[in-house]
Wavefront OBJ file of the C-alpha trace (Angstrom):
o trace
v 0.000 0.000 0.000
v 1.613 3.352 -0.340
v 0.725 6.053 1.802
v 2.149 9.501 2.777
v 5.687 8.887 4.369
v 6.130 12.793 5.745
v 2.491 12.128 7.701
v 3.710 8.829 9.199
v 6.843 10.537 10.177
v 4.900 13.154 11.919
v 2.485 10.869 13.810
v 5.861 8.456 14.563
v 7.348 11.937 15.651
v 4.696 12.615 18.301
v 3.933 9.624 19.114
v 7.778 9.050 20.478
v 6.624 12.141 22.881
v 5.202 9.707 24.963
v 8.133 7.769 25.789
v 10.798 10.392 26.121
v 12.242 10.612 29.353
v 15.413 11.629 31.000
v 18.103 9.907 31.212
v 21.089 12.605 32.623
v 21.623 15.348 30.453
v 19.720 13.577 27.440
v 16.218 13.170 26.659
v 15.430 9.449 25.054
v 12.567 8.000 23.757
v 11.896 4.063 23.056
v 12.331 2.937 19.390
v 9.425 0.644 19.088
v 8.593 2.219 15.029
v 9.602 0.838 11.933
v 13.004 0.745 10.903
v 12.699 2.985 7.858
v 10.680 5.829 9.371
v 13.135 5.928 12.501
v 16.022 6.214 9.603
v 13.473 9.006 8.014
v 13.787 11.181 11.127
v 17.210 10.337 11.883
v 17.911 12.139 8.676
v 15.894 14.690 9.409
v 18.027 15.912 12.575
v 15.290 14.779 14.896
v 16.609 11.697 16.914
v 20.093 9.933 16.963
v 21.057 7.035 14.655
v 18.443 4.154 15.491
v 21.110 1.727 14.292
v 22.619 0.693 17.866
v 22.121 -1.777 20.505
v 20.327 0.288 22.918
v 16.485 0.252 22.910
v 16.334 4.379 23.209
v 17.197 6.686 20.814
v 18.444 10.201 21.597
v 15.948 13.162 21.081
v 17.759 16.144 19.415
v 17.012 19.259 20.833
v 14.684 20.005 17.725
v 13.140 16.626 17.529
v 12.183 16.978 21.067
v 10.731 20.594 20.435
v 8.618 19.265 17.468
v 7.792 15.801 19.300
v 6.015 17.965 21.621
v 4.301 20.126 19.431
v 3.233 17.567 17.017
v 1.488 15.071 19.794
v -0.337 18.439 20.720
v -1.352 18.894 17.097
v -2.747 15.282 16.896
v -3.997 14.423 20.303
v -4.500 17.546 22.255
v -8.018 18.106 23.531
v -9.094 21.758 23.072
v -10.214 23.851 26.335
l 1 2 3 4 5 6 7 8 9 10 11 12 13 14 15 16 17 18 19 20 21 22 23 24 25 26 27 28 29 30 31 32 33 34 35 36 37 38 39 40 41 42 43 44 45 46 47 48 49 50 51 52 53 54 55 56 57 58 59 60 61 62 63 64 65 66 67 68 69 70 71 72 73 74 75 76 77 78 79
């Protein structure tokens, strides 16, 4: 099926809001998504290479700016 890769980025995007946390001076987020949209916002400056052994990846200071605003975009309840 084909479908709009920058929209699934952007939902993938928000939807690692919800599992950023942090860990010392970095915020991480579980990489539970499909291999080729976390290599999609990898090279889009938003999170760190995927391609490790650690279950995390690293929000960039952007990505987690955008995660943020993104989930609010999609999910946030008005009022």
């Amino acid at each position: 099926m084909e479908y709009d890769q920058e929209k699934v980025d952007e939902v993938a995007l928000a939807f690692l809001f919800l599992t950023m946390h942090k860990d010392g001076s970095a915020v991480r987020a579980w990489k539970g998504f499909d291999w080729a949209v976390l290599d999609r916002l990898h090279e889009k400056g938003w999170i760190s290479d995927p391609k490790s052994k650690a279950k995390s990846v690293i929000m960039t200071d952007e990505g987690e700016a955008l995660a943020g605003r993104l989930f609010a975009k999609h999910f946030g309840t008005a009022g």
